[in-house]
N, CA, C and O of each residue as an XYZ file, in Angstrom:
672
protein
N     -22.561     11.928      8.919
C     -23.576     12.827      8.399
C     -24.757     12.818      9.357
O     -25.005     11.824     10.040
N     -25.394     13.790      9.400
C     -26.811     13.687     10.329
C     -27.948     13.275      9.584
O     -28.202     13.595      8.423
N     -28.593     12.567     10.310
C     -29.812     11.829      9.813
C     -30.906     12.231     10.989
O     -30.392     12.404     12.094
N     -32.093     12.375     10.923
C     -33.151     12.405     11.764
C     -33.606     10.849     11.703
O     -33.591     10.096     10.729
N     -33.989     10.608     12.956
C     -33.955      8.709     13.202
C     -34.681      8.991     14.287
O     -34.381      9.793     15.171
N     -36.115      7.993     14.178
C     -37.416      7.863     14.803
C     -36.987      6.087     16.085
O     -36.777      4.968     15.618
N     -36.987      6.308     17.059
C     -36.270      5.033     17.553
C     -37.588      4.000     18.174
O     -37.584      2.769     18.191
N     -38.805      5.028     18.718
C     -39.761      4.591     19.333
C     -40.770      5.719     19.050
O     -40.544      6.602     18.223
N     -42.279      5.615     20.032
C     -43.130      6.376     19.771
C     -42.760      7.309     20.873
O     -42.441      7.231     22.060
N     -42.998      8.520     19.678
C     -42.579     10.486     20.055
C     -41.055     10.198     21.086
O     -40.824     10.504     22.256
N     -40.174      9.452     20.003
C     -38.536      9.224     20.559
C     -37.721      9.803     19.061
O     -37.302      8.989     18.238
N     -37.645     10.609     18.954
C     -36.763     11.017     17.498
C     -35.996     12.456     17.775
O     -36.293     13.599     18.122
N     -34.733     11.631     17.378
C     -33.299     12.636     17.710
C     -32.524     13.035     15.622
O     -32.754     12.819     14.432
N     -31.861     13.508     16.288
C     -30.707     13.829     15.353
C     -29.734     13.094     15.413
O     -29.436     12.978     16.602
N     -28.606     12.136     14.350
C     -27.755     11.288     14.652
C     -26.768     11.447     13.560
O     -26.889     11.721     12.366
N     -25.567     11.147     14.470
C     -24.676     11.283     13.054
C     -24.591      9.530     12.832
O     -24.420      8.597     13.617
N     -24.796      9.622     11.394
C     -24.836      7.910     10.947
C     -23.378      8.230      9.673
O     -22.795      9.249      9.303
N     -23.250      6.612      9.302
C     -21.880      6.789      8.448
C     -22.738      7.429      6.942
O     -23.921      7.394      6.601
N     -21.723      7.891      6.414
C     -22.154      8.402      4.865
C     -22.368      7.058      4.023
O     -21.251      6.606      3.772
N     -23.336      6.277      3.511
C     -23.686      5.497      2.988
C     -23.318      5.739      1.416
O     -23.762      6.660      0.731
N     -22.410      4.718      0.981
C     -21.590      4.259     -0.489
C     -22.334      3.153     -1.385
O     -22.569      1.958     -1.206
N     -22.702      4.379     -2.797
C     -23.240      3.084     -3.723
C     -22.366      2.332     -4.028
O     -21.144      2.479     -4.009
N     -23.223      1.189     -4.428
C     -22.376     -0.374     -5.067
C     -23.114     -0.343     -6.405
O     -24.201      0.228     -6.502
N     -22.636     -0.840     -7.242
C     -23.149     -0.972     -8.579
C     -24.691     -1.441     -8.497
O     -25.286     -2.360     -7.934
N     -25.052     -0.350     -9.342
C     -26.439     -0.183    -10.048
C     -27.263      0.821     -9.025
O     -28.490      0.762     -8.952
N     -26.376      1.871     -8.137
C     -27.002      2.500     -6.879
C     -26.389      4.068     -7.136
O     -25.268      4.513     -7.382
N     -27.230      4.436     -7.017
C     -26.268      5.978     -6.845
C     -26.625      6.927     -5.416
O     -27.501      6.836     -4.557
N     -25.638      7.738     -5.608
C     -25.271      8.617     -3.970
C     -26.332      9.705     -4.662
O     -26.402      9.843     -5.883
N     -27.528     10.808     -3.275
C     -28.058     11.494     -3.147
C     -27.401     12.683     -2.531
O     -26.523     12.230     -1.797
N     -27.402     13.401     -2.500
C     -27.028     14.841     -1.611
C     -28.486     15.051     -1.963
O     -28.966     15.412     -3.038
N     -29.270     14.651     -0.469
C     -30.585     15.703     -0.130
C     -30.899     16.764     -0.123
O     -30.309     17.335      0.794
N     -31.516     17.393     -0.637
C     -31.778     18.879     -0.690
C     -33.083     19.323      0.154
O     -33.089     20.277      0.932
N     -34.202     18.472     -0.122
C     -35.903     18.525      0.722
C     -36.510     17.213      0.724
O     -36.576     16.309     -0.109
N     -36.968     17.386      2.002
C     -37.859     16.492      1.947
C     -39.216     16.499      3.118
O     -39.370     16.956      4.251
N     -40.185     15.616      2.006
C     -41.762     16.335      3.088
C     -42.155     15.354      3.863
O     -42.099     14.137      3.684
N     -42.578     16.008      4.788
C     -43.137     15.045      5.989
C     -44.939     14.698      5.416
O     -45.951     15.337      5.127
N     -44.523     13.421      5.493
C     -46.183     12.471      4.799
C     -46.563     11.995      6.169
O     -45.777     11.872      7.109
N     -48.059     11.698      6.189
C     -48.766     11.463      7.102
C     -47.901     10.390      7.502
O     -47.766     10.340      8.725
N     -47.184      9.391      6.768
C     -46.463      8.109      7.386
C     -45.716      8.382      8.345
O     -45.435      7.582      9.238
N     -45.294      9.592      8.265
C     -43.925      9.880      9.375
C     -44.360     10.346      9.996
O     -43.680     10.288     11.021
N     -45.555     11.126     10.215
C     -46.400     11.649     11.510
C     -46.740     10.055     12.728
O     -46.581      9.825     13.926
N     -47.188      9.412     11.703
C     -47.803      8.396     12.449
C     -46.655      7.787     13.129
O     -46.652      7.751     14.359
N     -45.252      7.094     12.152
C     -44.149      6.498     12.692
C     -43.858      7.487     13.521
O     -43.174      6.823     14.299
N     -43.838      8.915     14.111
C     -43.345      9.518     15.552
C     -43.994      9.710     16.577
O     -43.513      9.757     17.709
N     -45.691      9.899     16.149
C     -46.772     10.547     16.953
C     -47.428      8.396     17.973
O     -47.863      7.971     19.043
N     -47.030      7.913     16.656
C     -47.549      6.480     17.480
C     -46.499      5.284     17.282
O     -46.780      4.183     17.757
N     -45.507      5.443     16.713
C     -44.576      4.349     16.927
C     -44.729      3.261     15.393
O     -43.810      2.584     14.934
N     -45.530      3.315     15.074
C     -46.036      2.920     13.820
C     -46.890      3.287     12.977
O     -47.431      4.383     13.128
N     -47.200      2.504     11.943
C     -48.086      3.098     10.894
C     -49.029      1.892     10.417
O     -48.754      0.872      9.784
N     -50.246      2.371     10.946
C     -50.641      1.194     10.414
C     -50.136     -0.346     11.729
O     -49.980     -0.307     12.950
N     -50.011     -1.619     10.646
C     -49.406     -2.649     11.294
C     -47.769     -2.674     11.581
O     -47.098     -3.382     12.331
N     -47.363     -1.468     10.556
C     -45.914     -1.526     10.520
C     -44.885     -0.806     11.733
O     -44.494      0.357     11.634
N     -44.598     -1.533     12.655
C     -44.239     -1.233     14.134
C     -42.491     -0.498     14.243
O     -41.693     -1.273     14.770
N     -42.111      0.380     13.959
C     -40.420      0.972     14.753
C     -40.291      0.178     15.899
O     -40.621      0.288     17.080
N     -39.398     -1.114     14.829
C     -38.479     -2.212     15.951
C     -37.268     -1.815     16.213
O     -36.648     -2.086     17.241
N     -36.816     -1.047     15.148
C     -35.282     -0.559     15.204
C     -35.906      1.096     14.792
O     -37.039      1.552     14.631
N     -34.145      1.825     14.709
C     -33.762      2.939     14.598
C     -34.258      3.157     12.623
O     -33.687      2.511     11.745
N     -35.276      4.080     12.365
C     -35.960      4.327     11.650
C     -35.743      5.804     11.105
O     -35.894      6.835     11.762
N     -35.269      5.680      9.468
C     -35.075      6.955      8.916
C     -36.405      7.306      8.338
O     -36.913      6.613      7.456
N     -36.972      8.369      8.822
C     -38.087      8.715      7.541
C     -37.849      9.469      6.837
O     -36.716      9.945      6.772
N     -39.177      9.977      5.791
C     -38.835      9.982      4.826
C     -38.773      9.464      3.540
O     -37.818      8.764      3.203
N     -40.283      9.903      2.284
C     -39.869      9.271      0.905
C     -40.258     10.147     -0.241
O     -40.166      9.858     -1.434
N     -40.863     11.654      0.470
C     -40.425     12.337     -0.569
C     -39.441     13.244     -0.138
O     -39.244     13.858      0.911
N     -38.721     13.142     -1.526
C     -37.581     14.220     -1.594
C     -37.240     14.705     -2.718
O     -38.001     14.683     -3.686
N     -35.859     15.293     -2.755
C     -35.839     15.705     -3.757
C     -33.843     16.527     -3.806
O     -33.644     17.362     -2.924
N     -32.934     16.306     -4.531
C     -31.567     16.632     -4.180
C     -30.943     16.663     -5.597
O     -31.572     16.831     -6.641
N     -29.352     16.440     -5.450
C     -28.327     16.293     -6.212
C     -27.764     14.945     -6.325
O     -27.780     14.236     -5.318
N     -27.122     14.366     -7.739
C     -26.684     13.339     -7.554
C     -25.419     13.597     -6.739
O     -24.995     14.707     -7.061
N     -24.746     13.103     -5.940
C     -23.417     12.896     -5.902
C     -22.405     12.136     -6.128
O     -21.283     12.639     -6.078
N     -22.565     10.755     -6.427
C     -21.938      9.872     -7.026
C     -22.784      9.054     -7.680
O     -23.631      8.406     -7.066
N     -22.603      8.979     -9.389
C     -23.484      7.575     -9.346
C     -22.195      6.839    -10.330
O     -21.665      7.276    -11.352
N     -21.988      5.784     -9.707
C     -20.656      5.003    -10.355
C     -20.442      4.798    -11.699
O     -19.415      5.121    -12.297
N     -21.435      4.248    -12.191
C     -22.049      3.834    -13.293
C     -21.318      5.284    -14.651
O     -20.697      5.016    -15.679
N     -21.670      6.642    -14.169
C     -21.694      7.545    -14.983
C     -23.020      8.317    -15.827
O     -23.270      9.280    -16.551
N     -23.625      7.186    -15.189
C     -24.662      7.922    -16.168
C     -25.536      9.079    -15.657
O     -26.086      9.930    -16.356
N     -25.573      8.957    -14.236
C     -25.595     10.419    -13.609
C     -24.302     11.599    -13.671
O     -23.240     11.230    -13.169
N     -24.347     12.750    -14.163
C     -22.881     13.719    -13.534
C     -23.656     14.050    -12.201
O     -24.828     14.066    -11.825
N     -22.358     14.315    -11.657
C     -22.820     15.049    -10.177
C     -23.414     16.492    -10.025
O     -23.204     17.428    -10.797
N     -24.056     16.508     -9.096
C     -24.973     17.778     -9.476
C     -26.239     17.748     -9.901
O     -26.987     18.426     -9.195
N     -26.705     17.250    -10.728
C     -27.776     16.736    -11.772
C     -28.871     16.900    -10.638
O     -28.763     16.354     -9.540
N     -29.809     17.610    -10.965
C     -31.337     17.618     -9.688
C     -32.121     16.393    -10.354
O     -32.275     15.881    -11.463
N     -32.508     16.231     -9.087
C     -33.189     14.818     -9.480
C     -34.316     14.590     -8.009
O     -33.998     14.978     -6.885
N     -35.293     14.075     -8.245
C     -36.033     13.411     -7.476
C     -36.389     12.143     -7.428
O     -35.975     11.485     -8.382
N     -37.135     11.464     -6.494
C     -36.778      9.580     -6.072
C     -37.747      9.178     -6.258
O     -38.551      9.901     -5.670
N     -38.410      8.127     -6.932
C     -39.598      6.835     -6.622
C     -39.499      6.456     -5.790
O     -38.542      5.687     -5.713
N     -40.080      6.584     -4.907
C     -39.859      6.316     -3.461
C     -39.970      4.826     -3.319
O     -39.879      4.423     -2.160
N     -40.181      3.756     -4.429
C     -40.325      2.396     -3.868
C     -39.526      1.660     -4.807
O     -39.321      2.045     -5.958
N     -38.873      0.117     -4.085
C     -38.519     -0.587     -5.040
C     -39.661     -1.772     -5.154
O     -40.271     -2.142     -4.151
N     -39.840     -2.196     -6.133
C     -40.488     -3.040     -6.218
C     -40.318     -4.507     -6.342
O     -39.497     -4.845     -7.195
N     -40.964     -5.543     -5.623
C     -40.620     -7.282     -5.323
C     -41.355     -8.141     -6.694
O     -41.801     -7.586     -7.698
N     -41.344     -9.222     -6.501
C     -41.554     -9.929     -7.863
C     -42.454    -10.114     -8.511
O     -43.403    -10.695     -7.985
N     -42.528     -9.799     -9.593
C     -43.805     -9.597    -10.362
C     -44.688    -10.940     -9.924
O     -44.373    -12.045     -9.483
N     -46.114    -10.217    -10.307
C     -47.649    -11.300    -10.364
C     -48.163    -10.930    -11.349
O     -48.817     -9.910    -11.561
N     -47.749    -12.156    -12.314
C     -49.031    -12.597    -13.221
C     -50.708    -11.332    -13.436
O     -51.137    -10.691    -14.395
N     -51.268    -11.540    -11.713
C     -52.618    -11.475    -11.841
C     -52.209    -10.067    -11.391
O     -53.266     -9.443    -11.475
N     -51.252     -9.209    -10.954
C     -51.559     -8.331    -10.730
C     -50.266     -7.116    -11.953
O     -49.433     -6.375    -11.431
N     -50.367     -7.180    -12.836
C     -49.461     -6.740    -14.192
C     -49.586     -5.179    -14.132
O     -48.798     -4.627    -14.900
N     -50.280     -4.442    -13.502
C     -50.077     -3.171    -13.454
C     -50.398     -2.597    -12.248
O     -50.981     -1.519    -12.372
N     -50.172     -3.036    -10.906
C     -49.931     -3.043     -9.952
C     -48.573     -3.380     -9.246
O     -48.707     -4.212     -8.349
N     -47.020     -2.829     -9.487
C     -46.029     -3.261     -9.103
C     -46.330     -3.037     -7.295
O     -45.997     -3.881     -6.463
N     -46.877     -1.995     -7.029
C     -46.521     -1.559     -5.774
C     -47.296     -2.448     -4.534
O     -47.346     -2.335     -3.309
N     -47.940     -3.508     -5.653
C     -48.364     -5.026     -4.451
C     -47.955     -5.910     -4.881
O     -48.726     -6.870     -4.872
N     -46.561     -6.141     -5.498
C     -45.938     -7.334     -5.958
C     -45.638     -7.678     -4.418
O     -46.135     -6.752     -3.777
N     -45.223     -8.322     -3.805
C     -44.802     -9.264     -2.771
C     -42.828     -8.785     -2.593
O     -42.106     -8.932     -3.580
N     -42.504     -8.489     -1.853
C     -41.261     -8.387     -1.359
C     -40.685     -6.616     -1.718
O     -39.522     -6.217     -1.676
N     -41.601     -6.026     -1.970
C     -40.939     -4.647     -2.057
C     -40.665     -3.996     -1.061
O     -40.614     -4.509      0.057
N     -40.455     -2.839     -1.279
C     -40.354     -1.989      0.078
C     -40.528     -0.174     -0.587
O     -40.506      0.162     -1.771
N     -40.669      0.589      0.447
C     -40.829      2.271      0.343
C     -39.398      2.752      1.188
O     -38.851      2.198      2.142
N     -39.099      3.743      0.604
C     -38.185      4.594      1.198
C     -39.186      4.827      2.702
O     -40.403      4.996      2.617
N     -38.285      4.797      4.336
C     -39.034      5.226      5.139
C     -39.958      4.637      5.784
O     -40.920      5.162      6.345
N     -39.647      3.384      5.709
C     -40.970      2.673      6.029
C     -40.643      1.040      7.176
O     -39.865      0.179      6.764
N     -41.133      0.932      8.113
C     -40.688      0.346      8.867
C     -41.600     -1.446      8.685
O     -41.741     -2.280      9.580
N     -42.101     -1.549      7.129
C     -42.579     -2.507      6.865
C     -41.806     -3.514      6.555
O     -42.311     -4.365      5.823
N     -40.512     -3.694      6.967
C     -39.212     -4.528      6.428
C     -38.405     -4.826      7.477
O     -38.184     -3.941      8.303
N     -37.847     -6.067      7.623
C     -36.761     -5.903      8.720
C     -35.820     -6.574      7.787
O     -36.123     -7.515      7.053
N     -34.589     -5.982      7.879
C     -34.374     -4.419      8.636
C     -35.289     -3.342      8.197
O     -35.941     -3.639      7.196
N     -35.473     -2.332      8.623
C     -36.463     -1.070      8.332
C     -35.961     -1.090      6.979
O     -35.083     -1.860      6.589
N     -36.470     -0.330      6.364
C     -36.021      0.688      4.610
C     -35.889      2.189      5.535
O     -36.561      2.915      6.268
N     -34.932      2.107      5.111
C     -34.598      3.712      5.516
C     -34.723      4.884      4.493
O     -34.594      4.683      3.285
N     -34.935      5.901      4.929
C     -35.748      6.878      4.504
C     -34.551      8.062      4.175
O     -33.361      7.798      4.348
N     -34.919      9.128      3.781
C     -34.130     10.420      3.402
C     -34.315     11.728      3.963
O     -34.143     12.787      3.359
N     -34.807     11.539      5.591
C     -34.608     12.686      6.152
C     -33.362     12.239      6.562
O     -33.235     11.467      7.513
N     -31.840     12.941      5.499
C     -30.675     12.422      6.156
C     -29.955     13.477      4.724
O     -30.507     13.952      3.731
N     -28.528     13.532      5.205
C     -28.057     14.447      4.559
C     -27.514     13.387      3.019
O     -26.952     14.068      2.161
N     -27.598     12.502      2.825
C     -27.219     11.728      1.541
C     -28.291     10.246      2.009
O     -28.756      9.822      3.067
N     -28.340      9.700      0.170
C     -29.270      8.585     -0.070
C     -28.661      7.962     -0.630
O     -28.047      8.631     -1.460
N     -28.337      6.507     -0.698
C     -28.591      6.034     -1.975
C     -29.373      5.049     -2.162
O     -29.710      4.213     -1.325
N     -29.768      5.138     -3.562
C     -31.151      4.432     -3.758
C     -30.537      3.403     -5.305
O     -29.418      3.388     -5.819
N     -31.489      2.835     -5.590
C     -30.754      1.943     -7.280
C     -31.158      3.343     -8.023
O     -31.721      4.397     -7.727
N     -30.385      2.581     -9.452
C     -30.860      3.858    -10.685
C     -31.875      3.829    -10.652
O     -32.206      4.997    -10.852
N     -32.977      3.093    -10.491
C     -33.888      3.167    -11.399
C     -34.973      4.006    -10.814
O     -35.876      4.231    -11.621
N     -35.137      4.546     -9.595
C     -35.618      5.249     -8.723
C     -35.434      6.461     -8.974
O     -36.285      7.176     -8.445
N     -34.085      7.404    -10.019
C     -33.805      7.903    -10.156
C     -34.715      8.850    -11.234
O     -34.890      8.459    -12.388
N     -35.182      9.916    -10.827
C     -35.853     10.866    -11.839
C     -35.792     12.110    -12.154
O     -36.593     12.912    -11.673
N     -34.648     12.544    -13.178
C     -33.629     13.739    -13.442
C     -34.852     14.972    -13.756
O     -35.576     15.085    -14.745
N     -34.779     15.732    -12.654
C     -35.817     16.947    -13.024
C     -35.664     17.599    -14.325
O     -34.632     17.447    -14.979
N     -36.548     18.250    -14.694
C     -36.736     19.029    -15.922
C     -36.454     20.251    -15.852
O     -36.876     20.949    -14.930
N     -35.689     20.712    -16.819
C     -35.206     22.431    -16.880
C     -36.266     23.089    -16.175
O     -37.461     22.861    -16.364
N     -35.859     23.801    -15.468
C     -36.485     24.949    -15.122
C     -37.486     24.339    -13.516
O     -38.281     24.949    -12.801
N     -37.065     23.182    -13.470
C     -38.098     23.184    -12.227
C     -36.762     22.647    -11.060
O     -35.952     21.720    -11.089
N     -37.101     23.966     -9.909
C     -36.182     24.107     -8.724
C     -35.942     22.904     -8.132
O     -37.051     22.373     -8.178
N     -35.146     22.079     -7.566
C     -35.080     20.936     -6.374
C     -36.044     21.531     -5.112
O     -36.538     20.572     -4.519
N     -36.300     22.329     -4.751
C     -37.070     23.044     -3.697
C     -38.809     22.525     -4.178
O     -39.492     22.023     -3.286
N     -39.283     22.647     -5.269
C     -40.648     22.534     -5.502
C     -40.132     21.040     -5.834
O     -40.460     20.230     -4.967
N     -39.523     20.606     -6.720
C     -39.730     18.952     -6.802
C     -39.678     18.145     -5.764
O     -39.592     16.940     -6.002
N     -39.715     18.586     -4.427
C     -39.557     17.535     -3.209
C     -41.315     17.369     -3.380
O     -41.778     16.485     -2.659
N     -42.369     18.150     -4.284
C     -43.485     17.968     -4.383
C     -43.873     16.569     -5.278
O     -44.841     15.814     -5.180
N     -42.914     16.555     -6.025
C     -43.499     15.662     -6.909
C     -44.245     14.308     -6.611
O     -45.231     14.111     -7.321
N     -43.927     13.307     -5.644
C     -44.264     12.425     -4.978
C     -45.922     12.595     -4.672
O     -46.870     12.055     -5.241
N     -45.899     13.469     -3.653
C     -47.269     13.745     -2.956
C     -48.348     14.068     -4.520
O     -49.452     13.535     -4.633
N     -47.804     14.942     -5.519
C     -49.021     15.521     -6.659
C     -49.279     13.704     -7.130
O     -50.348     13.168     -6.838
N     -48.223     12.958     -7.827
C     -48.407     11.680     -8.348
C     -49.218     10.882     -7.320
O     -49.771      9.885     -7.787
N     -49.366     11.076     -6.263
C     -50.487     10.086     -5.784
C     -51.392     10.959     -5.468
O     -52.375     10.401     -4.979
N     -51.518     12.429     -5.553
C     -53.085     12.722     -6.222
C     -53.702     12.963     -7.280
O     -54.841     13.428     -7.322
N     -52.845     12.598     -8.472
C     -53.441     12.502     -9.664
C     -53.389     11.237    -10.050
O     -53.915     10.803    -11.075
N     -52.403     10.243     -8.801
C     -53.197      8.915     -9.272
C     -54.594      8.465     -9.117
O     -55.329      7.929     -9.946
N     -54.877      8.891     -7.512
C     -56.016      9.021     -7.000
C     -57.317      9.562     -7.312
O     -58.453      9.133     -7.110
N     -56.718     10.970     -8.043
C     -57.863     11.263     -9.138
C     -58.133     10.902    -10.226
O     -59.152     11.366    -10.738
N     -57.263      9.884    -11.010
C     -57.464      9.178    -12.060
C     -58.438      8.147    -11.837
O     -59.611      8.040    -12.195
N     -57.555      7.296    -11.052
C     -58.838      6.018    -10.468
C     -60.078      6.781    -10.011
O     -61.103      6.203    -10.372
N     -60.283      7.846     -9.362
C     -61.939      7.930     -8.983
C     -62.669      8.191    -10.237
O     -63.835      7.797    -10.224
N     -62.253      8.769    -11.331
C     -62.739      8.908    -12.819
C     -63.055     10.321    -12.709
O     -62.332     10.961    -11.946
N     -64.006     10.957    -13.325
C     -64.620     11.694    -13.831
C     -64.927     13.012    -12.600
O     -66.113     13.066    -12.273
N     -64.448     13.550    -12.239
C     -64.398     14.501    -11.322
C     -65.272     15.765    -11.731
O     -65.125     16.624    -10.861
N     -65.730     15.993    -12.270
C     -66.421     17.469    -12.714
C     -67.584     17.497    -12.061
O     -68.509     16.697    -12.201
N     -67.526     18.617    -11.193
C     -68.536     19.079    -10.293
C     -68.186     18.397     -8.942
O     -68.952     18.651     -8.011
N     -67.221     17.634     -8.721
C     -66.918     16.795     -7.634
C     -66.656     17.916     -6.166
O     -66.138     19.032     -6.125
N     -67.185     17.163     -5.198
C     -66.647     18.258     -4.094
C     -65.731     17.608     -3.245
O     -65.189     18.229     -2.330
């Protein structure tokens, strides 16, 4: 299958990689969209992001948005539109109980903060665990839900700043 794969800074080709097979508790993606976030600008335009350096061959990519194609389990049918949580999350803290996304050992779809990298979903199939899994709602296209990602961290963002009225 072809995957877009970032190898170094402003080094990113097209590759055929193997079709990647869930194992229990994982299901198969057929990609449909996905948006380029400032992360993947940075992982091509500078080689990294941040502290997080392209040591290896790097899929980006963490919003998207597709079809299931296999999920073993059943509890997906194939077909089913669905979009991804782009993160798994590492082991809970005590002090930090509603903050998963700084538990210690997680990772993001796309993100070269892990070795091996976390690979990402500019690629023609994913698979990710279930639980990442988020079955769109009637009536809304796989084409606009590759949005969903980017709106949730600006209405997280506008939640935490509070009170926005009159804000510029």
């Amino acid at each position: 299958m072809d995957a877009v794969v970032i190898a170094a800074r402003q080094d990113l080709s097209v590759r055929d990689v193997p079709v990647p097979q869930p194992a229990a508790g994982q299901v198969l993606i057929d990609v449909g969209y996905v948006g380029i976030c400032g992360s993947d600008l940075h992982y091509y335009f500078d080689g990294a992001n941040g502290a997080f350096v392209v040591r290896e061959p790097l899929v980006p990519g963490h919003e998207l948005s597709g079809w299931v194609a296999d999920d073993p389990s059943g509890t997906y049918a194939p077909g089913t539109p669905v979009t991804v949580h782009p993160a798994r999350f590492g082991g809970a803290r005590e002090d930090l109980p509603d903050a998963p996304n700084l538990w210690p050992g997680g990772s993001y779809l796309g993100s070269a903060s892990t070795t091996p990298h976390t690979q990402g979903a500019m690629s023609a199939s994913l698979v990710v665990e279930r639980d990442m899994i988020r079955v769109l709602p009637e009536g809304l296209p796989v084409r606009r839900a590759v949005l969903a990602e980017p709106l949730a961290v600006a209405l997280h963002g506008a939640r935490r700043a509070g009170d926005l009225r009159g804000a510029r």
